[in-house]
N, C-alpha and C positions, 0 to 999 in steps of 0.2 A: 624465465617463466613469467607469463604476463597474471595480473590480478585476475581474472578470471577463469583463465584457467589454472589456476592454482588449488591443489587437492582444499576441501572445508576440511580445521582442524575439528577434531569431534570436542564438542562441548563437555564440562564435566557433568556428570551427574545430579541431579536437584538433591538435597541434604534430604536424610529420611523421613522427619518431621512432614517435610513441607511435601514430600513427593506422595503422602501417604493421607491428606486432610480432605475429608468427607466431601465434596464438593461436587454438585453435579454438574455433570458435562457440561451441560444446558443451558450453566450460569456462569460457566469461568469467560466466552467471550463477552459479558457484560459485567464481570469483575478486570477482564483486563483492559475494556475502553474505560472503567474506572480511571484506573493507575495510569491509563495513558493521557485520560485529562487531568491527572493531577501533575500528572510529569511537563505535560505542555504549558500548563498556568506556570510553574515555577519556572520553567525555562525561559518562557516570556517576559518575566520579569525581571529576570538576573538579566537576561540580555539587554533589556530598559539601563537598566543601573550601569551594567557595565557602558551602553554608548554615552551615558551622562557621566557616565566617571573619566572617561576618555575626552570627551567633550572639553569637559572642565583642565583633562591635564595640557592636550593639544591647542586648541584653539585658545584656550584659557590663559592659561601658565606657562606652555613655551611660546606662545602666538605674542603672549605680553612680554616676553624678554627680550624678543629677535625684534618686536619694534618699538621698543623702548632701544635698544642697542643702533637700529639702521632705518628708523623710520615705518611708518603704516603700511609702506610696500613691502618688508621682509615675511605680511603676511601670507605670501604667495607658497614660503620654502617651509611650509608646516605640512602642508598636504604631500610636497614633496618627499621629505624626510619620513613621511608615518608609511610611505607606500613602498618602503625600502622593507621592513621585517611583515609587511602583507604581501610582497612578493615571495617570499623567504615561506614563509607557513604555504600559499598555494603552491610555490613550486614543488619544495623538497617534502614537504607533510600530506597534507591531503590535495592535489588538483582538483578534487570535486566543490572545494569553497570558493573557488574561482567564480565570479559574475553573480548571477541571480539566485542562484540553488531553487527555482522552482522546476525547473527543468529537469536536474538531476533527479529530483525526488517523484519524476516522473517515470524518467528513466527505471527506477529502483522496480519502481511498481510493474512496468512494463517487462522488464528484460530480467531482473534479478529478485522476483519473488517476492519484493519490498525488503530486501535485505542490502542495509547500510552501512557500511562500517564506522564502527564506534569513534575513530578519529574524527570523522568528519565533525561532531559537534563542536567539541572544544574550538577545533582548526576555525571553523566556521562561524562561529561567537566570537572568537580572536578577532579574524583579522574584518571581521563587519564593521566591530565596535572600534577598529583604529580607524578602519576607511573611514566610517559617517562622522567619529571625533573628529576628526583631521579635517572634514569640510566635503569630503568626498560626494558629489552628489546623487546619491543613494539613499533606498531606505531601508526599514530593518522589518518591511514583511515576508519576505523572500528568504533573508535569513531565520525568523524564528519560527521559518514553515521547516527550516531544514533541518534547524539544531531540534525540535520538537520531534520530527519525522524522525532522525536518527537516533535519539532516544527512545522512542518507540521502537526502533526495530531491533536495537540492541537487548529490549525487555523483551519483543516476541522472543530472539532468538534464545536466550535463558531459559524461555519458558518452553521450547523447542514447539513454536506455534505451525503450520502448514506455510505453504505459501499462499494460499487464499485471504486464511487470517492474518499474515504477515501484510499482507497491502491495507487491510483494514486499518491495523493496527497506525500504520503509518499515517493512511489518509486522516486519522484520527489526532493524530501527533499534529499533524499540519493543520485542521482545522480547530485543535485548541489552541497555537500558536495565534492563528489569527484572531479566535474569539477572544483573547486575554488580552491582545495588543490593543483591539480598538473597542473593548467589551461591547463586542458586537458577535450576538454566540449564532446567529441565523445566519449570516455572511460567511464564519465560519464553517458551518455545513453545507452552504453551497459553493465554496470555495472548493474544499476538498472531494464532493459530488460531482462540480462541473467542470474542474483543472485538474484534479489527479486521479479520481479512478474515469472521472467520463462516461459512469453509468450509474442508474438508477434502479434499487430497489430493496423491498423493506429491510433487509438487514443490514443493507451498507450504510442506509437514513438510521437506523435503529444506534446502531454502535456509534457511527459518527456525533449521532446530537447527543447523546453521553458524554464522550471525550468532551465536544466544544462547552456544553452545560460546566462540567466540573473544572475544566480550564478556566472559564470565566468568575467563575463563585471563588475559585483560588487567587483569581488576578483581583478580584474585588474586595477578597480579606485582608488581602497587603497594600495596596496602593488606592483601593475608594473606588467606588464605582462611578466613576466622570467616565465618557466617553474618550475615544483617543485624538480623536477634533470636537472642539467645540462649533458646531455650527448652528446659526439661526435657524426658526421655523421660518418659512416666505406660506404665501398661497397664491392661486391663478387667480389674476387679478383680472382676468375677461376669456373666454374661450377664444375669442380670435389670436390669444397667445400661444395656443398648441400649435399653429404656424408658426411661430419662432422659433419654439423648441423643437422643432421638425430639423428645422436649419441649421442650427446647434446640433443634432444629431448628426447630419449628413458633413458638416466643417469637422465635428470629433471622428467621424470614419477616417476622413484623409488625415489629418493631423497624426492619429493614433497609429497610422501606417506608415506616416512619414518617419516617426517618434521612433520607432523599433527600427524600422530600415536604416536610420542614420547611427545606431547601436551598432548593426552588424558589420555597417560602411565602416564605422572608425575602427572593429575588430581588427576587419581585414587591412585596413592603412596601417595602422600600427604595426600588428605582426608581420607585413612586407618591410621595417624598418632592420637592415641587419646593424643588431646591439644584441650586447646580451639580455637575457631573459629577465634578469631579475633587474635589469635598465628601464626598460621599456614601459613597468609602470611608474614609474617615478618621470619619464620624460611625459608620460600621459597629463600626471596631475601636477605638472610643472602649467602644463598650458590650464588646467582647471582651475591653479591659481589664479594665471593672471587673469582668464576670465571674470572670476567670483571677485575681484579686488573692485573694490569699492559698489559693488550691489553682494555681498555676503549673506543675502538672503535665498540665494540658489546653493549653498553652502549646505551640506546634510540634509535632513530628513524633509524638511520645510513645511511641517504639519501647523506653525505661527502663522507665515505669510499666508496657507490656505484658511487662514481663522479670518485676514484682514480681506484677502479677497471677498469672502464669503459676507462680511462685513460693510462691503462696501467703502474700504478705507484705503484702495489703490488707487492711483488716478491711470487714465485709460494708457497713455505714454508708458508709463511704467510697468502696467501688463502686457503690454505685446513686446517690452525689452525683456521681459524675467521669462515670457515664455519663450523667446528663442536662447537665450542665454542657459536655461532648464534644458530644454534638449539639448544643446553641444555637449553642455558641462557631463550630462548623464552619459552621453555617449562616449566620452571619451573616460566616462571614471570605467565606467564597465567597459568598453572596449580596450582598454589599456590595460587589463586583467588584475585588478585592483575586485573587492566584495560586497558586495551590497545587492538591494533587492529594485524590483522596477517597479514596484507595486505604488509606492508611494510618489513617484516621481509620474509619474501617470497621472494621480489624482491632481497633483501642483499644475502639469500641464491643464489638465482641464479645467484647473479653476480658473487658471488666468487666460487660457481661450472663451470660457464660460462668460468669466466676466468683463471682456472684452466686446464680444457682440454684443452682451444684456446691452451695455454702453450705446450702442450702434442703434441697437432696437428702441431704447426710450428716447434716445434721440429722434428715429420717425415718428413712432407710435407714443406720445409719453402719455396718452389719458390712457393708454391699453396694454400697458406694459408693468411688468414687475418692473424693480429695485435691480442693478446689474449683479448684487449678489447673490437674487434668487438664481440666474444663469449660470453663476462659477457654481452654484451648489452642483445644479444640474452636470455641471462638466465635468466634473471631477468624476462621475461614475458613468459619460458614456463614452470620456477616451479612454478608461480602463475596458470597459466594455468591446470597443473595436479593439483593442491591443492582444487584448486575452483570450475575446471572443468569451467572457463571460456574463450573459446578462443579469442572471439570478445574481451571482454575487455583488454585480455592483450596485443594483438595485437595491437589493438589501443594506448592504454597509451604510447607503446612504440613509438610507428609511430608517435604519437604527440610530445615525449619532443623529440626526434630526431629531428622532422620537417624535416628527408630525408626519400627518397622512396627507398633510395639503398638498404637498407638491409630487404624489404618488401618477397621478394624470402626466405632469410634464416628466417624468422620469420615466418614465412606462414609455412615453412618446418620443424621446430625447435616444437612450439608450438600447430601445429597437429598429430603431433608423440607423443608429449608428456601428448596432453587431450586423444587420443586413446587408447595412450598405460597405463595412468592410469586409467581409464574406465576399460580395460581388465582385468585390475589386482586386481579392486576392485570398486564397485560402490558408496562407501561412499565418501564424501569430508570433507573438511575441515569443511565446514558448517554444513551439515547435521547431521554429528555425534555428535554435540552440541545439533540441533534440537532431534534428538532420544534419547537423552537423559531427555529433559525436557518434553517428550510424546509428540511429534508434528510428524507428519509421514508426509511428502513432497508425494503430489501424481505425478507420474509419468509424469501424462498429465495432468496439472488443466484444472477443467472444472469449470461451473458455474451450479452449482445445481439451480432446478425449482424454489426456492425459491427465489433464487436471481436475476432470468430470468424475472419472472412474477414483474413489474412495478405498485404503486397504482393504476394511472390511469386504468388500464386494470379488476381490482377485486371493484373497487369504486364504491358507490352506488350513483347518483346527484340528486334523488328525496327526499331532507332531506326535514320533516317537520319544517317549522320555525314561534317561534314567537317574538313579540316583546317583550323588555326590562319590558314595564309596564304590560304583560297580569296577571290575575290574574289567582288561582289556580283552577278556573272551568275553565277556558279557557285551561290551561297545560293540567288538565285530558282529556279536550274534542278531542282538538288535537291529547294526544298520543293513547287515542283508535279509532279516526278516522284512523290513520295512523297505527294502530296495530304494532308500533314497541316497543322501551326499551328508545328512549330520544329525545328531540325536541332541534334545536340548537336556541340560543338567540340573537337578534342581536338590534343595538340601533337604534335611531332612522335615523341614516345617512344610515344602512344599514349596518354596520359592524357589524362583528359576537365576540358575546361576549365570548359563553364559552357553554354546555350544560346543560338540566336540564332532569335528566331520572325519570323514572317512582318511582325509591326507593324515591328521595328526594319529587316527589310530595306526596308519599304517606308521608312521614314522617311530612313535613309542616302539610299536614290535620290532623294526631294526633294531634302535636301540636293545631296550631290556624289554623285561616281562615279567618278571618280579616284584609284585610289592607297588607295580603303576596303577592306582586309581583315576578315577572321573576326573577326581577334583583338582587331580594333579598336570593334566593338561587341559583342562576346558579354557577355551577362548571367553573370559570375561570380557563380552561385547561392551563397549560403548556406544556401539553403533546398534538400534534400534530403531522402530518406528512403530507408530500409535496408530489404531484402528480409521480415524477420522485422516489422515495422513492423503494426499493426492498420490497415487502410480509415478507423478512427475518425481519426487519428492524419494521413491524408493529409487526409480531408477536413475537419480543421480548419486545416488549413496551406492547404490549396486557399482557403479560406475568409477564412483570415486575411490570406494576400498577395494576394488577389484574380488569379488564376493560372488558366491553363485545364492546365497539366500540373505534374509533380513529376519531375527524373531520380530513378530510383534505383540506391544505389551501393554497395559493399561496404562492411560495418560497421567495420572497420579498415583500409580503402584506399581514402580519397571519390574518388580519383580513379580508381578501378575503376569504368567504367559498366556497373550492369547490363540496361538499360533505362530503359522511360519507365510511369508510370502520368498516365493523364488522367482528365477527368470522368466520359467519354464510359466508360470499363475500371471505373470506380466503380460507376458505373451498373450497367452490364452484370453484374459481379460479385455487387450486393448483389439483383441480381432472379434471378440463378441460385439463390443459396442461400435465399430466401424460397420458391422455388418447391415447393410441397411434394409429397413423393414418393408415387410410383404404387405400389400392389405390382406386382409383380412379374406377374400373369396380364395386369393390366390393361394395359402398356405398350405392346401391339400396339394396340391401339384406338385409344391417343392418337396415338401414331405417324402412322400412317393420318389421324387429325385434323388433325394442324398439318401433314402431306406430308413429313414425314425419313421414310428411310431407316436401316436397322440395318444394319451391319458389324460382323461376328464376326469374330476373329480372337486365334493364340495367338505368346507370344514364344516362339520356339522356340532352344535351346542353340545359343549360338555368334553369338546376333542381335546388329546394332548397336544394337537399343533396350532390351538389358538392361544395367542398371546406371545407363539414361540416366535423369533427371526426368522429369516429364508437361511443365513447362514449355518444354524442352528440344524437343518431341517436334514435326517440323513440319509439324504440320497444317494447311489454311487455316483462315480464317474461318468457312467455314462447315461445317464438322468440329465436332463435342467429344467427348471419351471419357464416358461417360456411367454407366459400369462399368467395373470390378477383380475381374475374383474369384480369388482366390489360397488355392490347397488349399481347395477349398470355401466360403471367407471372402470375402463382399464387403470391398473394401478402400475407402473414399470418395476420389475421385478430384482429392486438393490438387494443386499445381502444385509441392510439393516432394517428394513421392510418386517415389521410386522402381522402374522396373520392375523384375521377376526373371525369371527364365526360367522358364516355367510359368504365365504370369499369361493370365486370358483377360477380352482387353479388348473391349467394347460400346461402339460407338463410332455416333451420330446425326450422321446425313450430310442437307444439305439437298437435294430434291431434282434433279435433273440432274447433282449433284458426285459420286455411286456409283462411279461406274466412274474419275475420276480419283484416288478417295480409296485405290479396292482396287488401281490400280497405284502407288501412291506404296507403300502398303504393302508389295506382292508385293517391290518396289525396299530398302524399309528392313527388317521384321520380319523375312526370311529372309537379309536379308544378311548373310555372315560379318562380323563386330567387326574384322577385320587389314583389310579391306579400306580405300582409301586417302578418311578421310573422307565417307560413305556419307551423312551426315546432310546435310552441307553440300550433297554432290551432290542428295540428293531436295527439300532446299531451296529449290534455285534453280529443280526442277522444279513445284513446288508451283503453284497458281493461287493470283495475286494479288488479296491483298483488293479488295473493290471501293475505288473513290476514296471512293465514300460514307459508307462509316464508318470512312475514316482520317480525312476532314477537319473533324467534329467536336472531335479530338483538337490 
């Protein structure tokens, strides 16, 4: 049975304290992007430590014994030998810490609801921090988007989050990774904005700059608030230089496209090599040695040498060797299935393309020209830019560890020319082509499919039969055929709901005995649940997975609050209301008239029982639906957690023969005074009962 489709084990239950603490709804998705930028600061920084602790053992410590023993060349079999137990963790432990991990964490969001499995951290922090010790040339933002991501979604799922919050969650994970790394917390929101969810708007910005905020202020309390490169202010030293940086722009599109393509080239070389698996990266970083031997500055993360380009302390010979030396090396650490991230190896490329031309340019122009380190600044964010196709984030990260505005003109000019012009030349990124390759296809425009639109509340059924803990098994029967459904929910004597008892298990008791069988004694104490704010998607894989004709569901901090039942049978119904696509408005007499409903007009008038009520709330029968809202001239879409106001004028589709019971249930509830003693209950019980027929589906 492959990982995916493998049954979800059901999660245990939150301890009663915590499942039970006052908390409004309203606030826990911004107490949990709290906890997830606190999660990602400390993640960030453990991962710090650990590549510097590796650093120091690898490169350090064994790198000083083997050539003390065989001379300066044995430093080549350091990377070799660290890529032997980084094989060993991707193969046999997690494959998803394999290469970059922004792609995966992509993947998560896209395909599995932003659900990650909790190995992947560890696995992923492991084998980064041998790769980048070892010399491997990679960097560690890629990883601590991923070990932060999987921390975050291991917290959602605890906290049994939807999968809409479950991708937040994550995107949040990954942009405090990044804001703690380079205490750059604006890059960090546009990072996880413009590469992992891909869309915009106020709640994704709202949660995300929380996590990246408190990731950062965590990264800042332990290690200081320095940037994670140090780089100079420059400024335009003439406008006739935004034509250079034009050109710079257009040199980082091809470059940044060359850069990722010869990543994928060496994939595929290497994997045509027949060795075994756990060979293959070690023959990789055999050749990264002898590359890296005697320039060890393409070696690891090489956020230094971007300090000296930037600096202006390279000379021109030695940036156009580091930047092809950069590329091989990077392609074959990642292509040889070795860990690390590309984020950083991009920046090094651009700064030493950057400061290469700057070089070229003072040479034509020198009264009109920057210093060649104001250009590697420039470069380092528009071959990230073409690679990623992110402009916001690289703009920002640079604008941050700069902390000047001078060079905002030539970055703006640099890295729009260079996401345009690799755009034109090819639509793939850095990213993507990983994704296409593990069959994940990135849609253009994410939308949210119906399934994920439609909310429990809005499909939920709140007329659950219930009995007590001690009823006996004429009592269960009696129940479940008054109520013509498939289970009655159980609750104790305080009122708390226990668990369900359906119709198989009563009939089975009655085989057996009959004697002395209470509720309590076979009710199904569910684990499996679901919360009102929950997607339809989210039921109908748990319907799926337990093989189950219903879900209760229950308050998100009190499972023993029943709020209801959702069945197949409410799935259904639910997902063919909202496919149904809408009439204007002339034309809904017609159809009317077609399928035989009736329209009832009707306004909440000051002082009703049904302002302030839900729609869910509101007790219509079956063959009732509100079908319209218009409030102050506004159609309102009529959710089931939609509350009315006073002034709201409801359109309500009545099947026909139920008119006239529907306008006296109304005349009973909409103008009744609100003091009056429970008015809702009373037209309740007045209401006509569904038919048997479409309860006993359920």
């Amino acid at each position: 049975m492959s990982l995916l489709s493998r049954p979800r084990r059901p999660l245990p239950a939150l301890p009663a304290p915590l499942s039970r603490l006052p908390v409004p709804d309203s606030l826990v998705p911004f107490l949990l992007a709290l906890v997830v930028g606190l999660i990602a600061g400390l993640g960030a920084v453990a991962l710090r430590e650990l590549v510097d602790a590796f650093d120091q053992i690898l490169l350090g410590d064994l790198g000083g014994v083997l050539t003390g023993v065989g001379g300066d060349w044995m430093i080549i079999w350091v990377p070799v030998l660290a890529a032997i137990p980084v094989a060993w963790i991707v193969i046999r432990f997690a494959p998803e810490s394999r290469g970059n991990g922004v792609p995966e964490v992509m993947s998560a969001v896209e395909t599995q609801g932003g659900r990650i499995r909790p190995r992947v951290a560890p696995a992923k922090a492991l084998a980064s921090a041998v790769t980048i010790g070892s010399g491997g040339s990679v960097g560690q933002i890629g990883p601590v988007a991923q070990v932060s991501a999987s921390l975050a979604s291991s917290l959602g799922r605890v906290m049994r989050q939807p999968p809409e919050m479950m991708t937040l969650l994550v995107a949040g994970g990954a942009a405090g990774g990044v804001s703690a790394s380079f205490n750059a917390p604006i890059a960090g929101v546009f990072f996880a904005l413009e590469v992992i969810l891909r869309r915009f708007n106020v709640r994704n910005f709202t949660l995300v700059v929380v996590s990246s905020v408190i990731a950062t202020l965590v990264a800042i309390a332990i290690v200081g608030g320095e940037p994670g490169i140090a780089i100079p202010s420059y400024e335009l030293v003439s406008s006739l230089e935004i034509g250079f940086y034009a050109l710079l722009g257009l040199a980082a599109a091809l470059v940044g496209i060359l850069f990722f393509r010869l990543v994928y080239l060496a994939e595929d070389l290497i994997s045509a090599i027949r060795m075994p698996a756990l060979a293959r990266p070690a023959l990789a970083m055999l050749a990264v040695g002898a590359i890296g031997f005697g320039h060890q500055e393409i070696f690891g993360i090489g956020f230094a040498v971007i300090e000296d380009a930037a600096e202006g302390r390279i000379t021109v010979g030695t940036l156009g060797l580091l930047l092809v030396l950069k590329v091989l090396a990077t392609s074959l650490t990642i292509g040889g299935g070795s860990s690390g991230g590309l984020f950083a190896p991009a920046l090094f490329v651009g700064a030493m393309l950057g400061g290469l031309m700057g070089a070229g340019f003072e040479a034509i122009a020198p009264d009109n020209t920057g210093p060649p380190g104001a250009y590697a600044v420039v470069g380092t964010a528009a071959v990230f830019a073409a690679a990623a196709r992110a402009p916001l984030t690289s703009l920002f990260i640079v604008f941050e560890l700069t902390r000047d505005y001078e060079l905002i003109l030539p970055l703006m000019t640099a890295v729009a020319i260079a996401t345009g012009g690799a755009q034109i030349i090819t639509r793939d990124t850095v990213y993507s082509i990983k994704l296409g390759r593990i069959g994940v296809r990135l849609r253009e425009e994410p939308s949210r499919a119906a399934m994920d639109q439609i909310t429990v509340v809005e499909a939920m059924r709140t007329n659950v039969p219930l009995v007590d803990a001690d009823a006996t098994l004429d009592d269960l029967a009696m129940v479940l055929s008054r109520a013509g459904g498939n289970a009655v929910a159980v609750t104790d004597e305080a009122g708390r709901f226990q668990g369900l008892v359906t119709a198989t298990d009563v009939t089975a008791a009655l085989e057996r005995t009959h004697e002395g069988v209470r509720a309590a004694d076979i009710v199904r104490r569910y684990a499996l649940h679901v919360y009102p704010d929950d997607s339809l998607r989210d039921v109908v894989a748990m319907l799926a997975d337990a093989d189950v004709r219903q879900v209760p569901v229950v308050a998100r901090f009190d499972q023993t609050r029943l709020l209801g039942m959702v069945t197949q049978r409410d799935v259904l119904t639910a997902f063919a209301r909202s496919t149904r696509p809408a009439a204007p408005r002339q034309d809904r007499a017609p159809i009317r008239r077609l399928v035989g409903a009736e329209q009832v007009d009707t306004t909440i008038e000051p002082g009703s029982a049904l302002a302030g009520v839900s729609l869910q709330e509101v007790p219509l029968p079956q063959q009732a639906v509100i079908s319209t809202i218009r409030r102050q001239g506004v159609v309102v879409i009529p959710r089931g957690s939609v509350e009315l106001e006073v002034g709201d004028e409801l359109t309500i589709l009545v099947e026909a023969g139920f008119e006239g019971a529907v306008r006296r249930m109304l005349a009973d509830i909409v103008h009744a005074p609100a003091h009056e003693p429970d008015p809702l209950a009373r037209s309740q019980a007045g209401a006509p009962h569904p038919r048997p027929s479409e309860e006993r589906d359920g």
